[in-house]
C-alpha positions in Angstrom: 0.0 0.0 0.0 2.1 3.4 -0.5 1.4 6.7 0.5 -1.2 7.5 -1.9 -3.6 5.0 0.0 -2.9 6.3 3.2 -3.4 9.5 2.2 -7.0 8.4 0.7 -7.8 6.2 3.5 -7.0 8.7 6.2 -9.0 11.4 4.3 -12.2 9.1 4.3 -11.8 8.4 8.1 -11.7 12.2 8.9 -14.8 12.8 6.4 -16.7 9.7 8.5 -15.0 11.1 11.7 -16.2 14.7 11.4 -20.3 13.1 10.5 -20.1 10.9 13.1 -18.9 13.6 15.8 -22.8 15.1 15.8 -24.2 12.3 16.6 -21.8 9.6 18.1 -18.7 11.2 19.5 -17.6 8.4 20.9 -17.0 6.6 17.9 -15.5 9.0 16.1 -13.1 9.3 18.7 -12.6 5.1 18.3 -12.8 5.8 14.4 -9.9 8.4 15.1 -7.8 6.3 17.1 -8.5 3.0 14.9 -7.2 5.2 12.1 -4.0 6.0 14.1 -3.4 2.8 14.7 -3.5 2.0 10.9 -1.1 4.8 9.5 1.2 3.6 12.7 1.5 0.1 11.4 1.7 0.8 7.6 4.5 3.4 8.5 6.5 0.9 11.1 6.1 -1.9 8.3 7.8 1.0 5.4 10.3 2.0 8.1 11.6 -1.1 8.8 14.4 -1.3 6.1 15.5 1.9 7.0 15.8 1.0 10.3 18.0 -2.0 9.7 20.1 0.0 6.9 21.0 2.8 9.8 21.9 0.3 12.4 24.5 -1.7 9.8 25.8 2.1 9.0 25.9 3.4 13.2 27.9 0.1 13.4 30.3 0.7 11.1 30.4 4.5 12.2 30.0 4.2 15.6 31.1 2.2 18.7 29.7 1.1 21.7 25.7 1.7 22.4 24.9 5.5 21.5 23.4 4.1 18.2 20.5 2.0 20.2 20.4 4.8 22.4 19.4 7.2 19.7 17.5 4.9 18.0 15.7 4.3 21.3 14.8 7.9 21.8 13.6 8.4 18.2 11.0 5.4 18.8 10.1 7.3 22.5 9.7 10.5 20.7 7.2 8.6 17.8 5.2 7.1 20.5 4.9 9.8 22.7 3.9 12.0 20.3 1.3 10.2 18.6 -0.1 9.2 22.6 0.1 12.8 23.1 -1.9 13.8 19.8 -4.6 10.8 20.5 -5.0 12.3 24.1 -5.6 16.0 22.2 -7.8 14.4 20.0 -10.3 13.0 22.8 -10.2 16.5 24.3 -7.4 15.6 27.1 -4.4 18.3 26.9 -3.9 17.7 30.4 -3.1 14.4 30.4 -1.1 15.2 27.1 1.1 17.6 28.6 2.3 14.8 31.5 2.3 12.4 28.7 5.2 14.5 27.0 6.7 14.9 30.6 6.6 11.8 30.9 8.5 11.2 27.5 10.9 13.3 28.0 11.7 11.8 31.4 12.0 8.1 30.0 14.5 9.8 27.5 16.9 11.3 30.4 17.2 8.0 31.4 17.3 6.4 28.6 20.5 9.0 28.1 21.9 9.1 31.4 24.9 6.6 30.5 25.8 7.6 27.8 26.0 11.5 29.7 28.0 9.6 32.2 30.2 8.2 29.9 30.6 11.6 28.3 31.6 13.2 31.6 34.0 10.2 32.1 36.0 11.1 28.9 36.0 14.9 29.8 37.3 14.2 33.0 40.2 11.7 31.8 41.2 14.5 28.8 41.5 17.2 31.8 42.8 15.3 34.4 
C-alpha cells in the first residue's frame, strides 16, 4: 500500500469522523484512534528497512551503544507524540502535557549513561 492510500484512506476516516462527531462522539473518537493505529503500522512496516540499513551504518560509524540509544529515543519521541496527539484528539491536553513529561523523562534516562560516559571522557582528557 504506498502513500497514496494512506493519504485516501485517512482522508475518508476524517470525512466519517467529522459526521459521526454530531451524533456519536464516541465513535468517532474510536474511528480516530482505529485510524491512528493503521497509518502507525503501515509506516513501522515501510520504516523497517530503513531501520536495519542505519543500524549496519551506526555500526560501522560508531562504537559502543549511542546508536541503540538514539535509536531508542527516536521510537520514544514517535510514540509519545502520537499518545500525546490521540490524548488532544479525545479533548485531554492535560493528560497530554504529563504524557510528553513523561516522555521526555523516559529519555533522560534512557540518556543518562551515555551522559555519564561523556563526563567520564571529559574528565580523563583534563585530568
Amino acid at each position: 500500500m504506498g502513500l497514496s492510500s494512506v493519504i485516501g484512506f485517512s482522508l475518508c476516516a476524517v470525512a466519517l469522523s467529522v459526521l459521526l462527531r454530531q451524533y456519536r462522539p464516541e465513535h468517532s473518537l474510536l474511528l480516530s484512534i482505529g485510524c491512528g493505529v493503521g497509518i502507525l503500522i503501515w509506516l513501522l512496516e515501510e520504516l523497517a528497512p530503513l531501520a536495519e540499513q542505519i543500524r549496519r551504518l551506526s555500526s560501522m560509524a560508531f562504537s559502543g551503544e549511542a546508536p541503540e540509544i538514539l535509536l531508542r529515543s527516536l521510537g520514544i519521541c514517535l510514540i509519545t507524540q502520537i499518545a500525546c496527539d490521540t490524548c488532544r484528539d479525545a479533548g485531554e491536553g492535560a493528560i497530554a502535557s504529563r504524557l510528553e513529561t513523561a516522555g521526555k523523562a523516559a529519555m533522560l534516562l534512557l540518556a543518562a549513561p551515555m551522559f555519564t560516559q561523556l563526563l567520564e571522557q571529559a574528565l580523563a582528557l583534563i585530568g
